[in-house]
C-alpha positions in Angstrom: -41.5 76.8 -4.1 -44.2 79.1 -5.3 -46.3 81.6 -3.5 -47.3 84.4 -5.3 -50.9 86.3 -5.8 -52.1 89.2 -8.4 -55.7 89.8 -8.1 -57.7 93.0 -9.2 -61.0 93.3 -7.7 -63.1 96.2 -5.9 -63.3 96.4 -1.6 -66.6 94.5 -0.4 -67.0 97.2 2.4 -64.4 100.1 3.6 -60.9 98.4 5.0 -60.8 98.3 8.3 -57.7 99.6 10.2 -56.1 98.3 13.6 -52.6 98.6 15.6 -51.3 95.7 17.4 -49.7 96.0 20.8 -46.3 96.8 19.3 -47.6 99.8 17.2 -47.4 98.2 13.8 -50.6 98.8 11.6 -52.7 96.6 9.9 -55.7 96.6 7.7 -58.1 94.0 6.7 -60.1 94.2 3.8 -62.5 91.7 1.5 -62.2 92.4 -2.2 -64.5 90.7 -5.3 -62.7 89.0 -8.0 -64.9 88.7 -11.2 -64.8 85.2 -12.3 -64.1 84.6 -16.2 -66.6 82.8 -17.2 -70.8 82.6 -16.8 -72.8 80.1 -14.8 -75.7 77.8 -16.6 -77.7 81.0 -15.6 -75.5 83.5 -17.6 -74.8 85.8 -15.0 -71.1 86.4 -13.8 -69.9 85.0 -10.1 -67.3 86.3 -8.0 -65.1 85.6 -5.6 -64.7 87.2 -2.7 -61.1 87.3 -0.9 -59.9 88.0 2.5 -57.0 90.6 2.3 -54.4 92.0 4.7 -51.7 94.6 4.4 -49.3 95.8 6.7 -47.4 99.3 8.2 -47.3 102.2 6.1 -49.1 100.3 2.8 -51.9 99.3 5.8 -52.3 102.9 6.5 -52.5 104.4 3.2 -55.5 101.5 1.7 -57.4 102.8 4.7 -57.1 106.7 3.9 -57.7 105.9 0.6 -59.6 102.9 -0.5 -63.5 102.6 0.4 -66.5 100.4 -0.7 -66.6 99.8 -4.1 -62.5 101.1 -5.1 -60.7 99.2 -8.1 -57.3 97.6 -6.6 -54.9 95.7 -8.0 -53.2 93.6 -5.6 -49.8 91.5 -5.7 -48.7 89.1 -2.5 -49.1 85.9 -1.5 -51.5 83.2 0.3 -51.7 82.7 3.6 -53.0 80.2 6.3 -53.5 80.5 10.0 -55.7 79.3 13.1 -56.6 80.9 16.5 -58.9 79.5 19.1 -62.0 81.5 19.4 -63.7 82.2 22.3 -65.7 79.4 22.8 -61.9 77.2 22.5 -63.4 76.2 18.6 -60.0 76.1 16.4 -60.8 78.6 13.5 -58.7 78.2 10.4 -58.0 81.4 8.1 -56.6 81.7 4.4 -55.9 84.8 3.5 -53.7 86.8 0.8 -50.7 89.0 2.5 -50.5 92.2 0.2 -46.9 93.2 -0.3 -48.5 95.7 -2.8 -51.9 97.2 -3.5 -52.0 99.3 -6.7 -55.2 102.1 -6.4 -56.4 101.6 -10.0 -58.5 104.5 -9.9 -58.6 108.0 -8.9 -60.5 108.7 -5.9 -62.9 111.5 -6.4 -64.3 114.0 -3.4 -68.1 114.8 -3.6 -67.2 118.0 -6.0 -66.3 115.6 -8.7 -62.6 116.4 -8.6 -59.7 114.0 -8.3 -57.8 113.6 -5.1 -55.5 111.0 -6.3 -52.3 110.5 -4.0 -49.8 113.0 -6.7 -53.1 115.5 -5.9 -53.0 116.5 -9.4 -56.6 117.1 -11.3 -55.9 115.2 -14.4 -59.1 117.0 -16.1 -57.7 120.0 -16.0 -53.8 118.9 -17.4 -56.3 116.9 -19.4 -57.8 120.3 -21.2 -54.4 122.6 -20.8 -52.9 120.0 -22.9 -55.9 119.6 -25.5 -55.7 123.8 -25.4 -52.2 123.7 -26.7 -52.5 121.7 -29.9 -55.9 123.5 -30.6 -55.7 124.5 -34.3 -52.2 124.8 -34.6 -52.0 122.7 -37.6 -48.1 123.0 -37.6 -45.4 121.1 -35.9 -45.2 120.2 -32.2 -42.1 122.0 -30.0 -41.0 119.4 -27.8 -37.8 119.8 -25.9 -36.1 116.8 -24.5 -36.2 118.4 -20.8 -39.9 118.0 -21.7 -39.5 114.0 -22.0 -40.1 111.7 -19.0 -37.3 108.9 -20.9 
């Protein structure tokens, strides 16, 4: 058997972030999915998908993720049913994230990155444009330099 999910799509709304008795948090989250093709109207549809992620991953999409963030998410479907409070049996399918990939950086309101490695790629971005500048000549790399 089967069960495995990759989506990318952007959060609906801002995740939502709970503990349950025991301690263990969990987030709950709606992303859009762009459809691949047009209706008879032209314009694009999506759909929209009921997400949860648990622990430490649960905690993280809600410090970091908001309305409108690009994720990529890989884990699998899920169905469940509670009794609401009137005793009508509600039925839920949902996709369990084992992972959810932030697929952009997350920028503060002065423009700069606060990505999880905190780095501000614009700025390697230009010290590395800097160094080439004009040189003309060969490149020194060093093979402590290389990341293989």
């Amino acid at each position: 058997m089967l069960n495995r999910v990759v989506l990318v799509g952007r959060f609906v709304k801002d995740p939502i972030l709970r503990y349950t008795p025991e301690g263990l948090a969990v987030t709950s989250f709606t992303i859009a999915v762009n459809r691949t093709f047009t209706n008879q109207h032209g314009e694009r549809e999506a759909d929209f998908l009921n997400c949860v992620v648990w622990k430490k991953k649960a905690e993280n999409v809600a410090n970091f993720c908001r309305q409108g963030s690009l994720v990529g998410i890989d884990g699998k479907l899920q169905s469940r049913s509670y009794e609401d409070q009137t005793g009508k049996r509600v039925y839920v399918t949902e996709v369990v994230c084992e992972s959810v990939q932030f697929l952009e950086p997350r920028s503060n309101n002065n423009g700069g990155d606060t990505s999880l490695n905190g780095s501000n790629q614009l700025s390697n971005q230009n010290r590395n444009d800097d160094q080439f500048k004009n040189s003309g000549g060969p490149i020194d790399t060093h093979d402590d330099g290389l990341p293989f």
